[in-house]
C-alpha positions in Angstrom: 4.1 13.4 -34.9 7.9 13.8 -33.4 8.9 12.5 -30.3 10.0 15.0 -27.5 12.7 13.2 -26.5 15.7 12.1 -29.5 16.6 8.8 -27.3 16.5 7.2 -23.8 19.0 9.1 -22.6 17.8 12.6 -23.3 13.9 10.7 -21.9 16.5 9.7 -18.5 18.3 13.6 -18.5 15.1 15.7 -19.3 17.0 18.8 -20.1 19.1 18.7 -16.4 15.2 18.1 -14.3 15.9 14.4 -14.8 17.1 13.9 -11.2 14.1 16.4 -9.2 11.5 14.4 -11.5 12.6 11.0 -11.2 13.5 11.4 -7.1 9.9 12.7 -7.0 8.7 9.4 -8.7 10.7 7.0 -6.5 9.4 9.0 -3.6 5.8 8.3 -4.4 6.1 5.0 -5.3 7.8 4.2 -2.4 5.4 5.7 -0.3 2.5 3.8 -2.2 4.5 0.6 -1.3 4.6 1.5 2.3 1.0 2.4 2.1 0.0 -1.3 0.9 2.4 -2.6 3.0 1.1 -1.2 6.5 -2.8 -1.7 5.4 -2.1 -5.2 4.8 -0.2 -5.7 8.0 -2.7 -4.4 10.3 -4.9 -6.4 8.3 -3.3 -9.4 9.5 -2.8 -8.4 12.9 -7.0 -7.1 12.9 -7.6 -10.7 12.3 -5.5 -12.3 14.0 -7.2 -10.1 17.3 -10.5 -10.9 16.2 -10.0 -14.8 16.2 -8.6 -14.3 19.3 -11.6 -12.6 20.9 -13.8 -14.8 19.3 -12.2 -17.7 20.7 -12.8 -16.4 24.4 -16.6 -16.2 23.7 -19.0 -18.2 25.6 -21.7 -20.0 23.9 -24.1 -18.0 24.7 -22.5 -14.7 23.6 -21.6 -16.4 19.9 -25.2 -17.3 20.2 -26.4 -13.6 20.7 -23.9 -12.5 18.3 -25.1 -14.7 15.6 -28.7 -14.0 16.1 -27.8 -10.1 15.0 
């Protein structure tokens, strides 16, 4: 079995489509990054709300809350 590509460079170059496929890779990695990064940050401001509200709860609501 041959290899398509001779060497890195013709891998890079991929007969002149080099620069649509590899801007289309960069694009959808970045916007994988930016889709782990946003899910995590509204993870930590959900959280962050939460302990808030749970801070402000009387006794008896925790108690309610806890029982179901």
């Amino acid at each position: 079995m041959t290899p398509y590509f001779q060497n890195l460079a013709d891998f890079i170059y991929m007969n002149g489509h080099g620069a649509y496929v590899w801007t289309c890779y960069a694009l959808v990695f970045g916007a994988i990054v930016l889709m782990i990064w946003y899910a995590k940050s509204e993870r930590t401001k959900t959280i962050a709300k939460l302990s808030t509200q749970t801070k402000k709860l009387t006794n008896k609501q925790r108690q309610a809350l806890a029982k179901g």
